[in-house]
N, C-alpha and C positions, 0 to 999 in steps of 0.2 A: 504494500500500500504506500510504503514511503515514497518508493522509485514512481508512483504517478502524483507525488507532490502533498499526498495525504501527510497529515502532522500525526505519530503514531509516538503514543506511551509506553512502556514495556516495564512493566514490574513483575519482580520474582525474589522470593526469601535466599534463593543461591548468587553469593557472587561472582561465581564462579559461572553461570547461565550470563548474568549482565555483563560480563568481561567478554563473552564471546562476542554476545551481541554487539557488542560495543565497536567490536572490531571490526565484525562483519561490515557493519551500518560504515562506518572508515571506508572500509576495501570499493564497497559500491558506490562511496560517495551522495549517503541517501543520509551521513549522521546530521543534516544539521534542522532535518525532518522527523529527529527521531530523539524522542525524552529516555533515560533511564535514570530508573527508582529501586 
């Protein structure tokens, strides 16, 4: 959803899930679409 401009939240109790995502969101170029919690 991000990559078509959607603003996307992502919360999870592991940091270890947010650290990927985090990265992912980086790699593609979609993190500045995308909140983590």
């Amino acid at each position: 959803m991000a990559e078509c401009g959607h603003r996307v939240l992502l919360c999870d109790l592991s940091e270890e899930i947010i650290s990927r995502a985090s990265r992912l969101a980086l790699e593609k170029g979609v993190s500045g679409n995308m909140q983590f919690k």
